[in-house]
C-alpha positions as CSV (number, residue, x, y, z in Angstrom):
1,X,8.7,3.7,-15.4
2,X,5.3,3.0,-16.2
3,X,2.1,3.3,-14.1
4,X,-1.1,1.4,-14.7
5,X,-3.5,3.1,-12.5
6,X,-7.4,2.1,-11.7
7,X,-10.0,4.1,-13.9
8,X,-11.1,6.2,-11.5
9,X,-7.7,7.7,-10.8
10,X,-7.1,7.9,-14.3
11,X,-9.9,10.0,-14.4
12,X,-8.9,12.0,-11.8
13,X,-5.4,12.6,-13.4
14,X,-6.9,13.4,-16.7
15,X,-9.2,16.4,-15.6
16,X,-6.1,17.9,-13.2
17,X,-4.5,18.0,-16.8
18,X,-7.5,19.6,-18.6
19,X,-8.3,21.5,-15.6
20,X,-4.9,23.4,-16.2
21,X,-4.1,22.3,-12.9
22,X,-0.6,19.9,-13.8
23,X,0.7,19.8,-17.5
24,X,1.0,16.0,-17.5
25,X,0.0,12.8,-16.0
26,X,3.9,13.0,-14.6
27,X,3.9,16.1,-13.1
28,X,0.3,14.8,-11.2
29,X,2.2,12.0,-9.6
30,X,5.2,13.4,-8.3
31,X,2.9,16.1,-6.6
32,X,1.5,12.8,-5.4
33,X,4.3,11.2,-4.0
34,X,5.7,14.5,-2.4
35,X,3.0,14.6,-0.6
36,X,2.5,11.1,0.2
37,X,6.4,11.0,1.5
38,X,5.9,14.3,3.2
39,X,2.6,12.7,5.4
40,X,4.4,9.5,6.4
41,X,8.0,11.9,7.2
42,X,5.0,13.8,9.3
43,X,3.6,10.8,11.1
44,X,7.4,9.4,12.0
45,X,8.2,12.8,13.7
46,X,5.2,12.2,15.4
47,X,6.0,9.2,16.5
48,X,9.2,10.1,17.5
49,X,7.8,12.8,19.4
50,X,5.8,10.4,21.4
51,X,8.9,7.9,21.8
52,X,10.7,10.8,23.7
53,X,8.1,11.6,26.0
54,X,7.5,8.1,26.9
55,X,11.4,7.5,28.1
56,X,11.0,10.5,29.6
57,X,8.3,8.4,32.1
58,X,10.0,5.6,32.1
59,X,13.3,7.7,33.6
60,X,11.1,9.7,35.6
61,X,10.5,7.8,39.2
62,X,7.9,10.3,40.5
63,X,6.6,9.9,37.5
64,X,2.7,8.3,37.6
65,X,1.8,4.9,36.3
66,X,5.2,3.3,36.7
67,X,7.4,1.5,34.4
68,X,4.9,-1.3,33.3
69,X,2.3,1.3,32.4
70,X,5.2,3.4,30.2
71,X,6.3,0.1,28.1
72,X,2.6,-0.8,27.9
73,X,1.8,2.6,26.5
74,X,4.7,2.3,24.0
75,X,3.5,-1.0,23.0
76,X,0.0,0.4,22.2
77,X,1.4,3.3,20.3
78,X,3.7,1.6,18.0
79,X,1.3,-1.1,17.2
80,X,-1.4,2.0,16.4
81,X,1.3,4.0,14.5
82,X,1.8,0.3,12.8
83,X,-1.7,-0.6,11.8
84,X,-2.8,3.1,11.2
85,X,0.4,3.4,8.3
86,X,-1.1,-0.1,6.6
87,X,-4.8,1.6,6.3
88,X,-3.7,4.0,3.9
């Protein structure tokens, strides 16, 4: 595989190498995308968190707010999970 990356991040790969920091420019960007993969696995169990306690409104009668404020809320949050994944 190769990677054509912008100067400045070619930069910044070249002084973790003489830094002693990663041995190569491959070694940089697997520590990249394990971290990369581990943030967005991060923000999914977030989400899913959220998911859970919204049903748990929407099944909840005594609950406050009412079932249009619960899909409305889900709504909101998906679209901000959405838009907030595209920014990165």
């Amino acid at each position: 595989m190769k990677v054509a990356l912008a100067p400045g991040l070619g930069k910044f790969v070249r002084t973790k190498i003489k830094r002693g920091v990663y041995r190569d420019a491959s070694e940089v960007i697997r520590e990249s995308l394990r971290r990369w993969k581990a943030q967005e696995e991060a923000g999914w169990a977030a989400l899913d968190w959220l998911e859970q306690g919204i049903q748990e409104g929407l099944d909840n009668p005594e609950m406050s707010g009412g079932p249009g404020f619960w899909r409305d809320l889900r709504k909101e949050l998906h679209s901000e999970h959405k838009n907030g994944a595209r920014r990165r």
